[in-house]
N, C-alpha and C positions, 0 to 999 in steps of 0.2 A: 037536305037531299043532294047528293051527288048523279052527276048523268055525264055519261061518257061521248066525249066530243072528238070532232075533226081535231087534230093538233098540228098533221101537214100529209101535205104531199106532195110527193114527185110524178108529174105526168108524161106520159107517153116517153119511157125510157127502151131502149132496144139489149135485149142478153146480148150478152157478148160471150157468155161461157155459162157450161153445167157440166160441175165434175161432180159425180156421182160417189167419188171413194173420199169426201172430205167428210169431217162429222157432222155439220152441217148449218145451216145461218145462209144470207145473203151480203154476199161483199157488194159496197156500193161506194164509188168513187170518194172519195172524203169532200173534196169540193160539196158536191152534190147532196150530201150528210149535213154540214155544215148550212148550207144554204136552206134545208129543210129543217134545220133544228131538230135532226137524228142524232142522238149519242149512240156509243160502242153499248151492243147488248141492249138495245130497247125492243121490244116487240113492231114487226111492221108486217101489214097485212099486204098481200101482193094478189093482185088480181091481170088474169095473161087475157087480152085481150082479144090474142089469137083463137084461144083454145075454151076459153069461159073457165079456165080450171080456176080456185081461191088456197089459199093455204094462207097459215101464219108462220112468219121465222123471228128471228132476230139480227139486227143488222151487226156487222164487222167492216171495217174502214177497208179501204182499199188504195191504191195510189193516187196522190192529187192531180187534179186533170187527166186521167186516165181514160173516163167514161166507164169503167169496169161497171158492169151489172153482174155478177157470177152465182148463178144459184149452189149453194151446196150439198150436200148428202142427199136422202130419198130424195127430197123437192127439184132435184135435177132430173126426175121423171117427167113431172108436168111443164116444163118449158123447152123448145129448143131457139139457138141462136137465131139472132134475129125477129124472135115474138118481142109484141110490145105489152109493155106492163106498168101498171098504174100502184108505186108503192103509196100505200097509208099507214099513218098512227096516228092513236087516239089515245086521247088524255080525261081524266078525272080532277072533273071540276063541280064546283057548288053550283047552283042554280043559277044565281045573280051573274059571277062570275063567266059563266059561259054562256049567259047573253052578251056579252061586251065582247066576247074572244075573236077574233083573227085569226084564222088559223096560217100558218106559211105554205103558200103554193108556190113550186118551183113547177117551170116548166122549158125544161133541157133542150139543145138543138137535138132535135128527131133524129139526124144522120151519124151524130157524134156521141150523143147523152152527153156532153160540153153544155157548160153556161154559155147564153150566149154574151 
């Protein structure tokens, strides 16, 4: 049996941008990628803390140290600058297996979305 687990997250990161005319995904600082064990095109669930809104996208790197949060296409509806937002992904693991897991929790300077 497989069961779908925490795999990481990024907590309490702040938009810094939503451009409505891209096609759309969530750009996220590569640092910040990296440190969470996000690749290019994975699914990451975003939950805006401001607003209660939920959506899924997929991630796309962004400049390193930048702190870039950018939502893309439709999903630039439900967020504006400066909400805070809780990215997840989850992964598919065996039973056994995702008793033992870890999952990577990053958690960014609030002011910056910077490691600190």
């Amino acid at each position: 049996m497989l069961v779908n687990v925490v795999k990481s997250k990024i907590h309490r990161v702040k938009v810094t941008g939503a451009d409505l005319n891209y096609i759309g995904s969530i750009t996220i600082d590569e640092d910040l990628m990296d440190a969470a064990g996000i690749i290019e095109g994975e699914k990451v669930q975003i939950v805006n803390n401001n607003n209660g809104a939920r959506l899924e996208t997929y991630a796309i790197p962004g400049p390193r140290n930048s702190g870039e949060i950018t939502l893309n296409g439709a999903a630039a509806r439900l967020v504006a600058v400066g909400d805070v937002l809780i990215l997840i992904t989850y992964a598919f693991m065996d039973l056994e297996e995702a008793k033992l897991f870890k999952p990577s929790l990053v958690f960014p300077n609030e002011n910056n979305n910077l490691l600190k």
